[in-house]
C-alpha positions, 0 to 999 in steps of 0.5 A: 700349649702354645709355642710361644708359652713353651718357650717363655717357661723353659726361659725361666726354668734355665734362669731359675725363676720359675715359680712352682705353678710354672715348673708343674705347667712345663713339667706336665707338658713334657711328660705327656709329649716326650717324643716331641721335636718342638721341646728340643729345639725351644730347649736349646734356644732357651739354653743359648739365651741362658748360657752365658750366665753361668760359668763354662770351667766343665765342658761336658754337658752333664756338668753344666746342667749340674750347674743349672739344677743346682740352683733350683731348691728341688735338690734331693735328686740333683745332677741326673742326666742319662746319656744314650750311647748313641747321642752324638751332638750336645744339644739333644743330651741338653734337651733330653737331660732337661726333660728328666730334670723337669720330670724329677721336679715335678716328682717332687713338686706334686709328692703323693700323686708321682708315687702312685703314677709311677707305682702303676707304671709297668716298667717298675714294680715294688712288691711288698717292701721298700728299703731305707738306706744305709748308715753307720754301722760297723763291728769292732772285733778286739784282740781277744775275739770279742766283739763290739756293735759299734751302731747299738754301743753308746757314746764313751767308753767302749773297751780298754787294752792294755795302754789304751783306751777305745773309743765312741765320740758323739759323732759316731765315730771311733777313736783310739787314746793311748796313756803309755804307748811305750809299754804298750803290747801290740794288739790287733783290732778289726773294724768292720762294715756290713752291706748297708753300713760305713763307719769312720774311725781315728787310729792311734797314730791320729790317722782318720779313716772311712770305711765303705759298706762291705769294707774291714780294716784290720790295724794295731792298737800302737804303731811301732818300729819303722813303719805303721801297716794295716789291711783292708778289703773293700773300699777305704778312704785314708787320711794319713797322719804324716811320720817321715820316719814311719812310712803308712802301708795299706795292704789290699789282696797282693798289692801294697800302698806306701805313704808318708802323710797324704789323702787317698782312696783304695777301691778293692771290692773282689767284685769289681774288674780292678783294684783303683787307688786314688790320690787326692794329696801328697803321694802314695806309692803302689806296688804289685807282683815287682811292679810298681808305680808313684802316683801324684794328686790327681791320679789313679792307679787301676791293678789288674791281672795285666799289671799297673795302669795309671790315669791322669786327671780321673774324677776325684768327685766321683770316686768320693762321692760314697764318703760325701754321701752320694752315688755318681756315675759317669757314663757308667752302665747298669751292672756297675751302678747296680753293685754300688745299690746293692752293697749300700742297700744290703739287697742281691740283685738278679738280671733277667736277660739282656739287660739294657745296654744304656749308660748313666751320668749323673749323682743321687743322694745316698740317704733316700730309700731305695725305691726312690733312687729306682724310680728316678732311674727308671726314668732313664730307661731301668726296668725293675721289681723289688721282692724282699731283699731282692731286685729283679732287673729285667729287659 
């Protein structure tokens, strides 16, 4: 392919307007020639022709070429870009994050031929089974120790305790309905998520609440007294119902959230370095061990065995990505992407060696089978075998 033709067709890719012939041309060409230096440099011509068309608010450049795929219809896949420890300066990531986004066009682009390529590819291996994602499921267990299949129960009626009566609406999610709170007696009810599964329920209060895989919240049937408490493990997203007068208190492991009526998120899985609370809106208060810290919209606070730390301006689109049914990462490294696969997935995954060292940006949908979002990883540099319920990362 000449010069000449490379240009004019990433020109159009930028722009948006390539037809679906030109994007498998470009596409093709760049697979077969990774490694050559000429797609770099007409990468970033046609960057600099095209970049004053969109708007320039996130500087990082994973952020704009979100921008940028984000206008073609080939979306299932959209915003993944690896970033190699050692790149430095912007343009290569620009020209290297291209050539992955033209690759998962052209996946897409000529369907059943990509599955076969990259089955026979010696980097990635599926054996005997592929696995669909999670979704909505969850087990209520009630005050007497009974037991509710949330994802087999039908839409109505559940269950009655006392005053009140539980129940599934035609979304799918779980709703508690008093008739006489006053008189009610307090009874409490687990809700809980397997790997694999997450669940949204409505608390008495009228609080709404998401729970991740591999999460529980435990919680009364009738909020009473000076304050409403519930605890949890895992992962959760509030949004509390505002009462002044009965403070909202998360308990997680040995720390304490306190809340009037505000947004925020809790992320204590045992498996990850700290425990992060997130606020989106309002305030929360956290404490731990005689420490404490307030945290306004836009921060976070990480609990560690060191105590409290609190960021300014984290990502809150990255943290509820999982509530907006993605996986995002920014500049993350494969251990930390593999426990979200593996929570979300139900697999247990095993490291062979010195696994590698490169670190991820990027989103990926959360409701495609496994061996997609593997696959598009792979793409990045991911070695892996899928047997059974297991995946083996290997160097």
């Amino acid at each position: 392919m000449e010069a000449e033709r490379i240009e004019y067709l990433t020109k159009k890719f930028f722009a948006g307007n390539c037809t679906e012939a030109e994007k498998l041309e470009l596409s093709s060409w760049i697979n077969q020639n990774p490694n050559d230096e000429r797609i770099a440099s007409l990468l970033e011509i046609s960057w600099r022709d095209f970049e004053p068309k969109i708007e320039m608010s996130e500087t990082s450049s994973d952020r704009i070429l979100s921008n940028i795929f984000s206008q073609n219809e080939e979306a299932a896949f959209d915003d993944l870009s690896s970033r190699q420890t050692e790149t430095r300066s912007l343009w290569p990531k620009i020209a290297a994050a291209a050539i992955l986004i033209l690759g998962f066009g052209l996946y897409f682009l000529i369907g059943s031929q990509k599955e076969q390529r990259l089955a026979a590819d010696s980097t990635s291996k599926t054996i005997n089974s592929d696995l669909p994602p999670g979704g909505n499921k969850a087990i209520l267990t009630l005050g007497d120790g009974s037991n509710i299949v949330l994802d087999n129960a039908g839409n109505g009626n559940l269950a009655t305790q006392g005053n009140t009566d539980i129940l599934k609406s035609k979304n799918g999610e779980l709703v508690y309905k008093h008739n006489n709170a006053e008189q009610e007696a307090i009874v409490f009810n687990s809700l809980t998520t397997p790997k694999g599964g997450q669940y949204h329920i409505v608390l008495p209060d009228g609080s709404k609440v998401w729970l991740n895989a591999a999460s529980s919240l435990k919680f009364p049937t009738v909020f009473r007294g000076n304050e409403r408490r519930v605890e949890i493990t895992g992962e959760v997203y509030f949004e509390v119902a505002h009462n002044p007068k009965m403070p909202f208190i998360v308990k997680a492991n040995d720390t304490e959230v306190a809340v009037l009526g505000t947004h925020f998120n809790v992320m204590a899985y045992p498996d990850e370095k700290s425990m992060r609370t997130t606020l989106l809106e309002g305030s929360v208060k956290v404490s731990k061990g005689g420490k404490s810290a307030l945290l306004t919209p836009g921060q976070q606070a990480r609990l560690n065995s060191n105590g409290i730390n609190v960021l300014n301006n984290v990502n809150i689109e990255q943290e509820m990505a999982w509530k907006n049914g993605f996986f995002q990462f920014e500049d993350d490294n494969l251990e930390t992407i593999m426990r979200q696969v593996s929570r979300w997935y139900d697999v247990d995954v095993a490291c062979e060696g010195n696994v590698s060292r490169e670190r991820f940006s990027g989103r990926l949908p959360r409701n495609a089978n496994i061996s997609k979002v593997l696959k598009i990883l792979s793409l990045s540099g991911l070695k892996y075998k899928i047997e059974g319920k297991t995946i083996t990362v290997t160097p």
